[in-house]
C-alpha positions as CSV (number, residue, x, y, z in Angstrom):
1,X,27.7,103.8,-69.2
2,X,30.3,104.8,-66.3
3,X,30.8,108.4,-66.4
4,X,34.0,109.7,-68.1
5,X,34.2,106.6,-70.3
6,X,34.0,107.0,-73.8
7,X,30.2,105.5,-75.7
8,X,30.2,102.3,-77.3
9,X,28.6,101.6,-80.0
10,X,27.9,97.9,-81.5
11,X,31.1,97.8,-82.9
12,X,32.8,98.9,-80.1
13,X,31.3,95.4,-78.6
14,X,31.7,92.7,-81.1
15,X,35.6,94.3,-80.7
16,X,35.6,93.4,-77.1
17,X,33.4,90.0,-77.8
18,X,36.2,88.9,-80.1
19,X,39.1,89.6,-78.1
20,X,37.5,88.3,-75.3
21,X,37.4,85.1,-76.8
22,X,40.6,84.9,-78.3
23,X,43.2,87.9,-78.1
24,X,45.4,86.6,-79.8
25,X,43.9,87.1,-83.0
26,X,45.7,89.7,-85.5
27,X,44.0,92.7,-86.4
28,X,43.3,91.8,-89.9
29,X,41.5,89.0,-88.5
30,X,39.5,90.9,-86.0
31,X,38.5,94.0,-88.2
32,X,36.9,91.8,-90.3
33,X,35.3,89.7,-88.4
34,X,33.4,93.2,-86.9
35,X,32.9,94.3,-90.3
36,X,35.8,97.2,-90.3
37,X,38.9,97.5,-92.6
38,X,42.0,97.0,-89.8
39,X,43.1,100.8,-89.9
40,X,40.3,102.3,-88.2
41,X,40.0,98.9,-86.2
42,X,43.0,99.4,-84.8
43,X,42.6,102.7,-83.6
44,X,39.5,101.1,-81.6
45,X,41.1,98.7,-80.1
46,X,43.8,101.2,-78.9
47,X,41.0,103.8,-77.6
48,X,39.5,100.6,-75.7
49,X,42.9,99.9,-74.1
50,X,43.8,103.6,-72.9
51,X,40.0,103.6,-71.7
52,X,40.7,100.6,-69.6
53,X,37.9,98.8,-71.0
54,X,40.4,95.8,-72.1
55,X,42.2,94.9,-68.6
56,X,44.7,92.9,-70.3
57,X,45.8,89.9,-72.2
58,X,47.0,86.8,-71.6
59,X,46.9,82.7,-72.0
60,X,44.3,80.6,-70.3
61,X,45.6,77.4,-69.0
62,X,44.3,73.9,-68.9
63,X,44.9,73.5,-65.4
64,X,44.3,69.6,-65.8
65,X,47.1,69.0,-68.3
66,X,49.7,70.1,-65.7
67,X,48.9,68.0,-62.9
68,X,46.1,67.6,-60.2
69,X,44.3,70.4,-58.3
70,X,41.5,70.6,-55.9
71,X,39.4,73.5,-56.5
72,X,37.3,74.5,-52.8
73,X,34.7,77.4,-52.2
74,X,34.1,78.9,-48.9
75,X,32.1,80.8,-47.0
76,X,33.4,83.0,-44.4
77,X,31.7,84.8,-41.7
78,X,33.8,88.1,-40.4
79,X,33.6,88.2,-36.2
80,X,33.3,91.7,-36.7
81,X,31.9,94.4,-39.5
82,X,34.0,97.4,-39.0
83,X,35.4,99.2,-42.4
84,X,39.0,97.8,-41.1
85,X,38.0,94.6,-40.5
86,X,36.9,94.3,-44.3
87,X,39.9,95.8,-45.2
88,X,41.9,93.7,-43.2
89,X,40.7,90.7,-44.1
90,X,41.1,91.3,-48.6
91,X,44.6,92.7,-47.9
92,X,45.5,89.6,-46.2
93,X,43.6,87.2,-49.1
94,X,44.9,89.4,-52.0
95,X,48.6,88.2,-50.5
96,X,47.5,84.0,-50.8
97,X,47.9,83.2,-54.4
98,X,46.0,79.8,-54.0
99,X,42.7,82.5,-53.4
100,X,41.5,82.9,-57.0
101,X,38.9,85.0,-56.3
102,X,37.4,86.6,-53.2
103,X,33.7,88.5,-52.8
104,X,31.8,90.2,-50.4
105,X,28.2,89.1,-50.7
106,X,25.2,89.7,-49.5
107,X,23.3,87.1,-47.2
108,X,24.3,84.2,-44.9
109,X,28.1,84.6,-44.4
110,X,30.4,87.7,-45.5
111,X,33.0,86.4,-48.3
112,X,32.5,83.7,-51.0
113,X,36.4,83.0,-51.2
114,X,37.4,80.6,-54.8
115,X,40.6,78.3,-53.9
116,X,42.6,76.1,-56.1
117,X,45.5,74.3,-54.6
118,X,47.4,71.1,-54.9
119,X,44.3,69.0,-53.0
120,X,42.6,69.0,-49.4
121,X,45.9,68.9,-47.4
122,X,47.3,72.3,-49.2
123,X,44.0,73.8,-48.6
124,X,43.8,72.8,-45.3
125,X,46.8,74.3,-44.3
126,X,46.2,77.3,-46.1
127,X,43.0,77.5,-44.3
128,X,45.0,76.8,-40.7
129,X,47.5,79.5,-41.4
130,X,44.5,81.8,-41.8
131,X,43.1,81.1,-38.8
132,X,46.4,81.8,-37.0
133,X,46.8,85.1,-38.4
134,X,43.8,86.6,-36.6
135,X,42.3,88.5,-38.7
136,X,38.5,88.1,-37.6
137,X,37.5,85.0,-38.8
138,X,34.4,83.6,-37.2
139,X,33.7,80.5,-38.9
140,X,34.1,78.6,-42.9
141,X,32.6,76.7,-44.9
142,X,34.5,74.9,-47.3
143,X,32.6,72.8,-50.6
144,X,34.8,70.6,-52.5
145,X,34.7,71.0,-56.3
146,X,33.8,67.1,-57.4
147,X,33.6,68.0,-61.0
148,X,33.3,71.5,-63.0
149,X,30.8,70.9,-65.5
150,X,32.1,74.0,-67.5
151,X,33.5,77.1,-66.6
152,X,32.7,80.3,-69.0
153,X,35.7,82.5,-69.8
154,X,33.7,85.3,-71.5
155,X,31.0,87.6,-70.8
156,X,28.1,87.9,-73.4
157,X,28.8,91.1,-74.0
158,X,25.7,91.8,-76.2
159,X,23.4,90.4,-74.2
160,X,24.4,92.7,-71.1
161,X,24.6,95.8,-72.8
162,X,22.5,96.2,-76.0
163,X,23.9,99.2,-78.4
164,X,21.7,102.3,-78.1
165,X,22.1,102.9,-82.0
């Protein structure tokens, strides 16, 4: 448990397990699929909100249905390793909506950058225009997405963090 945050109990997780998977459902729906009447379900859901533990909701889109996309991952290695340089570098991804998500790992390289664009030539130019910008890349990797097998949009909650009931 993070410090300051209020405890959760089981409930407290098949409530985040359920919205997780659909947050659109009504609270009538969701207190009793937790096994709570929707009054003090509610007031849950609310003390999850204001605690941050729900970051938001919103519609997940079948990409595919609006057209093609190319989805790319790359690897990038940082010339140099200065706090700035880090800095530097995620200020200027967080600014190229085409970078869907962006880590600093451990290992080989420096960043593990997720892309989805309109194919190889938007990428590529993306990819040019960061190179222009000089800011302290050393060298990519790129690996083309053939085929997504599947792609999970919730976390097993239950799994991660067992209730200590």
């Amino acid at each position: 448990m993070v410090q300051g945050l209020p405890k959760l109990d089981r409930i407290d997780l098949r409530i985040l397990a359920h919205l997780q998977k659909n947050g659109r459902m009504t609270n009538v729906d969701l207190a009793e699929a937790v096994g709570l009447s929707a009054s003090p379900c509610l007031m849950r859901v609310k003390r999850l909100e204001k605690a941050g533990y729900i970051a938001g909701y919103g519609a997940q889109i079948h990409l595919q249905k609006l057209g093609d996309t190319q989805t790319v991952f790359t690897e990038v290695t940082l010339s140099d390793h200065r706090s700035h340089d880090f800095q530097r570098f995620e200020a200027r991804l967080r600014a190229v909506e085409e970078v869907m998500e962006c880590h600093l790992v451990s290992g080989g390289y420096d960043y593990l950058l997720k892309f989805v664009t309109r194919g190889l030539p938007h990428y590529q130019e993306i990819i040019e225009q960061l190179l222009a910008q000089d800011i302290g890349i050393e060298k990519y990797f790129s690996y083309v997405v053939i085929k997504t097998a599947f792609v999970r949009q919730h976390y097993p909650l239950e799994r991660f963090f067992p209730p200590q009931e």
